[in-house]
N, C-alpha and C positions, 0 to 999 in steps of 0.2 A: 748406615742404613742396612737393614736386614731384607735379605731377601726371602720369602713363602715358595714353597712348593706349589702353591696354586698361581704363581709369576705375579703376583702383587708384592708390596714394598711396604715395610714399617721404618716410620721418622719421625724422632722426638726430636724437640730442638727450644731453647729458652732464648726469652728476647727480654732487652731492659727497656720499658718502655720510656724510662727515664731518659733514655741514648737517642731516641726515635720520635722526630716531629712531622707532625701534618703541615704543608704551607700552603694556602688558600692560595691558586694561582690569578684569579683575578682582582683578589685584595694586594698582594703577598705578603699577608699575617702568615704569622709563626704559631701553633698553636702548641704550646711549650707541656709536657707531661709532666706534673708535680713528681719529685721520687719519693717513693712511699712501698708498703710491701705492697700494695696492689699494682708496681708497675712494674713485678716481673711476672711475667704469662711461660707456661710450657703451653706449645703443640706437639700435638700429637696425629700422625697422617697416615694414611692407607693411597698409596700409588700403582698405578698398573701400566706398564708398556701400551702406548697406543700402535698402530700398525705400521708409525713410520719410526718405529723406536725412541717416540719422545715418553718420559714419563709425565705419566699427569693425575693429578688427584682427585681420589676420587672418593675421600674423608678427610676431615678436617676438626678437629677438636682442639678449644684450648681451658684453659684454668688461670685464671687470673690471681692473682697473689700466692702464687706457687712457692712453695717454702724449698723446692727442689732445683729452682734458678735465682734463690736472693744467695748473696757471697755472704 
């Protein structure tokens, strides 16, 4: 994480979504992510210190089939 002179916060970070399921809690279906290159996403975030020193975001961007999180 990079931290800005204006005390905001840059974080990139890549997920498989092939690795990561939903589970319906009042079914409990699985709901399984095909792996394909659409199921690696980069985020991309803008964070700021709140006043009791948590950080919290406050941007959120991603990209779905990022060629910069497939292995």
């Amino acid at each position: 994480m990079t931290v800005n002179k204006d005390g905001t916060a840059a974080l990139v970070y890549c997920e498989d979504q092939g690795k990561a399921y939903n589970k319906f809690l009042e079914t409990g279906k699985v709901d399984v992510t095909p792996v394909s290159k659409d199921s690696y996403v980069v985020y991309a975030a803008t964070l700021r210190k709140n006043e009791n020193g948590v950080w919290v975001t406050e941007r959120l961007s991603s990209q779905r089939g990022s060629a910069r999180c497939r292995p």
